[in-house]
C-alpha positions as CSV (number, residue, x, y, z in Angstrom):
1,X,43.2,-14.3,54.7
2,X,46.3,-14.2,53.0
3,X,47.4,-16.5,55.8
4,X,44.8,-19.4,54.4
5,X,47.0,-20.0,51.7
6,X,50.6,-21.2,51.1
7,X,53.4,-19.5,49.2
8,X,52.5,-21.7,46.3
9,X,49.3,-20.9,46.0
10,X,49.9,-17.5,46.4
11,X,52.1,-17.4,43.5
12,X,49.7,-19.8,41.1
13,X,46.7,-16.7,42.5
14,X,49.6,-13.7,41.6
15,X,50.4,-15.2,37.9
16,X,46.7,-16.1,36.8
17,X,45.2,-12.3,38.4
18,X,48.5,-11.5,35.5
19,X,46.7,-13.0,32.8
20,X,49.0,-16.6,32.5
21,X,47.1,-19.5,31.6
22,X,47.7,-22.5,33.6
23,X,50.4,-23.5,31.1
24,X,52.1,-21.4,31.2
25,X,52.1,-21.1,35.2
26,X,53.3,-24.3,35.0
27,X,56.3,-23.6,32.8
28,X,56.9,-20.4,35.1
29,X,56.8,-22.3,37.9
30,X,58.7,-25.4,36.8
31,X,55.6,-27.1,38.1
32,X,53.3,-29.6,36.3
33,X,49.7,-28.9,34.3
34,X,48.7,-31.1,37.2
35,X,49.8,-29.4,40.0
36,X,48.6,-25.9,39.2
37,X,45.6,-27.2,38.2
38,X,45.5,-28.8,41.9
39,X,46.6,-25.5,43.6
40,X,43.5,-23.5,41.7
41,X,41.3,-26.0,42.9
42,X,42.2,-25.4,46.5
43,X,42.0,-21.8,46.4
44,X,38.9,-21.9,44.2
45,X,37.7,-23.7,47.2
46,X,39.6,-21.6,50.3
47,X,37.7,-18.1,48.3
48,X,34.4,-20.7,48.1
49,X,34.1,-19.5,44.9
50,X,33.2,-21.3,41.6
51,X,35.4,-20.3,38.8
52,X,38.9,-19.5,38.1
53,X,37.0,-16.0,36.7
54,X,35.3,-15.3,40.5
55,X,38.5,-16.4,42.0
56,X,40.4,-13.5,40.1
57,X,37.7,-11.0,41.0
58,X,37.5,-12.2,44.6
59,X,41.1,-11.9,44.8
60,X,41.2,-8.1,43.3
61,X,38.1,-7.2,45.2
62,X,39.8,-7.9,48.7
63,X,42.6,-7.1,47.4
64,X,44.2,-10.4,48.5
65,X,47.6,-9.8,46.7
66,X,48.2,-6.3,48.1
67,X,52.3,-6.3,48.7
68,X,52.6,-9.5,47.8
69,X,56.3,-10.2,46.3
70,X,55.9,-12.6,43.3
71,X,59.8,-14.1,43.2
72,X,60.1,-16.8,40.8
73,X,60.9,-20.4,41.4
């Protein structure tokens, strides 16, 4: 599955399973509000789940990010 999402949604999935808030994604990311909020949305919707709090437990339960290298910007 981890193939059903791109290497920036992977990294927006990595930071919030950390704990960031989208803010502070964004900052991390150099990215705006906007566009994180976009790329939860789409992975809210890839998982078919209906929270950013389901998505986080979806992604630990399947343990989606398993050796996946966060490198920043």
């Amino acid at each position: 599955m981890t193939n059903d999402l791109t290497k920036k949604q992977m990294d927006v999935l990595y930071l919030m399973c950390r704990g960031y808030y989208i803010r502070e994604i964004a900052e991390e990311l150099g990215v705006s509000i906007r566009t994180v909020e976009t790329r939860r949305k789409e992975i809210l919707d890839t998982f078919d789940v209906g929270t950013p709090r389901d998505m986080v437990a979806y992604a630990i339960r399947h343990r989606f990010l398993e050796g996946y290298e966060y490198k920043c910007k």
